[in-house]
N, C-alpha and C positions, 0 to 999 in steps of 0.2 A: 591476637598477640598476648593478652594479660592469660590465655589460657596455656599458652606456649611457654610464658615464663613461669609461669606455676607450677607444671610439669618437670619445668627443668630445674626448681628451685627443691621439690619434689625426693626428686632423681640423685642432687647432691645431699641434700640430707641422708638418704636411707643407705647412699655411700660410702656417706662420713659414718655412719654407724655401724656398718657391715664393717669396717676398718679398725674402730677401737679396740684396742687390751679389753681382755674379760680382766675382771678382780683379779685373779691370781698373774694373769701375766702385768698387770697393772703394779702392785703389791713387788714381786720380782723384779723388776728393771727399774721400779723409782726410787720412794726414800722412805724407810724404815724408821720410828724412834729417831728421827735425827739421820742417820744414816746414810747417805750414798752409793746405793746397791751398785759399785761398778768395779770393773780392777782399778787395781792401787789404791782406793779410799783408805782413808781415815777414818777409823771408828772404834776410839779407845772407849772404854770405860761408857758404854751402850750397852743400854736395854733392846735385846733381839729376842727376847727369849718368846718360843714359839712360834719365830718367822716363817715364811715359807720362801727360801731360796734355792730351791729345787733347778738344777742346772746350770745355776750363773757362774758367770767367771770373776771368780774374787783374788785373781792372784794376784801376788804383794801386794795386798792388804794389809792395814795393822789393825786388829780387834785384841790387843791387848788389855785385859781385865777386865772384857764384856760379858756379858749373859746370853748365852745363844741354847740355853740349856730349851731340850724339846723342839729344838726349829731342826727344821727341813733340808738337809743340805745336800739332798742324793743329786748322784752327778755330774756335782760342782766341780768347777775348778778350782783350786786353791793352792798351788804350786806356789812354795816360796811363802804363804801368806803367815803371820805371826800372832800367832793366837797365844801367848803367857798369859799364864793365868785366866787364861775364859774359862767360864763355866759353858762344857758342851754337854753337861749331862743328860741322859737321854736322849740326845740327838742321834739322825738320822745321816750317817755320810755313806751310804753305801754306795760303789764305785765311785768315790769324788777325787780327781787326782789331788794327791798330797806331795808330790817331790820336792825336798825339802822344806817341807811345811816345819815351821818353828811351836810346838805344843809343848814345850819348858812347864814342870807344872800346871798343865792346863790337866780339870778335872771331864774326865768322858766315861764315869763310870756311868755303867749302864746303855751307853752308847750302841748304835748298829756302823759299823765299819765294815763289811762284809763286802770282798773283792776291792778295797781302798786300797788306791796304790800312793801306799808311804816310803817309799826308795827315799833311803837318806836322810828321814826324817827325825828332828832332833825332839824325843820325849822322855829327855830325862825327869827326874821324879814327878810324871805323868801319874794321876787314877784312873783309870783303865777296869778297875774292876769289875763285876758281870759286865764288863763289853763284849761284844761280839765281832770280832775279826777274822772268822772263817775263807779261807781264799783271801785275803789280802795281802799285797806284795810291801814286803819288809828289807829287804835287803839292803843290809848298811847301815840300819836304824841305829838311833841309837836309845837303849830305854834303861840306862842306868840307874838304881835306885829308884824306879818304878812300879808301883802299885798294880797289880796286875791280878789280883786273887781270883780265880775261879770263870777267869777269861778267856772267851773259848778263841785260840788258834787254828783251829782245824783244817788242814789244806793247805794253810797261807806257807808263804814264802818267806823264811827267816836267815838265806843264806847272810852269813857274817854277821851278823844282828850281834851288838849289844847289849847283853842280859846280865849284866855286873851287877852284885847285891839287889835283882829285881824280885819283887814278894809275887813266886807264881803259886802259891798253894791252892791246890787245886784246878790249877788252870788246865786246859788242853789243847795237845798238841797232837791230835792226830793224824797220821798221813802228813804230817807237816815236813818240810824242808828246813832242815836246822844247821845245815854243811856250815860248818866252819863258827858257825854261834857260841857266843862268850857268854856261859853261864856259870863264872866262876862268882862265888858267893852266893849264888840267887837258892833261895826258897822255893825249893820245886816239892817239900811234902804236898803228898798224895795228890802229885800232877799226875797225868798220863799222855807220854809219848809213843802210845802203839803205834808200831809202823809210820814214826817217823825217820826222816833221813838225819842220824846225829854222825856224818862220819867227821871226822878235822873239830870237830866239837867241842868245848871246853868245860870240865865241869868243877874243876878244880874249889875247892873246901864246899862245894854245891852241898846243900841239904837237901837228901832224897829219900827221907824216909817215906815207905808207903809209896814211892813213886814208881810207877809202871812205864817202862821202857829206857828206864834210864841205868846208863852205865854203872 
């Protein structure tokens, strides 16, 4: 008997341990800095920076005037979630859904967004600058007055997009999809729109010196 129950006492241990989160799935679904890694939390005015939330679903979240600068966010879900003023600099959101994601001033220079679908998404004077948003879906956005120098678009999706007084100097758009895009007043010196799509396009008082494919 005492040897039966040993074996079986045994048996659930190394069960219990085949079963736990590794660190990272650990770190992912718990608590952060304070934090509550789930949809809908609250987590204003948190230190995240360098997290790794690689895949979670953070939508409607508030992370308003957090630090998520460097963390991990490929992915993710974040549909709807409100990030003003977070610092995302140099973060990682490549594929993370963003629909309607609130980035008001939030700072992502340097950022990887590449294939992020931001449909609708409101980033008015957003820093964006060296971001990279290649193949990322835009449509609808809105990025007024946004910072954007030297950010590569390439591919992405900007039908109707927002581009009112945005600073694109240097940015690029290539191969991009820019039908029907409001870039009246924006700063497009020595952008390059080779072979993108600008028909219905707006470029009205646009500054385009130096700028390749613009009307």
């Amino acid at each position: 008997m005492p040897t039966t129950r040993a074996a079986l006492l045994l048996a659930l241990c190394t069960s219990t341990l085949l079963t736990l989160p590794g660190p990272a799935e650990a770190q992912r679904a718990g608590n952060i800095g304070g934090c509550d890694i789930r949809r809908g939390t609250l987590c204003t005015d948190m230190n995240l920076n360098g997290a790794n939330l690689e895949g979670v679903n953070l939508a409607n979240s508030q992370f308003t005037r957090s630090d998520l600068s460097g963390a991990n966010l490929r992915g993710a879900t974040l549909n709807e979630a409100n990030f003003f003023q977070a610092d995302m600099s140099g973060a990682m959101l490549d594929e993370a859904a963003m629909l309607r994601t609130n980035l008001r001033g939030t700072r992502l220079s340097g950022a990887s967004l590449k294939g992020a679908n931001l449909r609708n998404a409101i980033m008015q004077n957003a820093d964006l600058h060296d971001a990279d948003l290649s193949s990322a879906q835009l449509g609808g956005a809105n990025l007024t007055n946004a910072r954007a120098e030297n950010t590569r678009f390439d591919g992405a999706d900007l039908q109707r997009t927002n581009l009112r007084a945005a600073k694109l100097s240097g940015a690029s758009f290539v191969g991009a999809n820019l039908k029907g895009a409001n870039f009246t007043r924006a700063q497009l010196t020595d952008a390059d729109l080779s072979g993108a799509n600008i028909d219905q396009a707006i470029f009205l008082n646009a500054q385009t010196e130096g700028c390749k494919g613009c009307p």
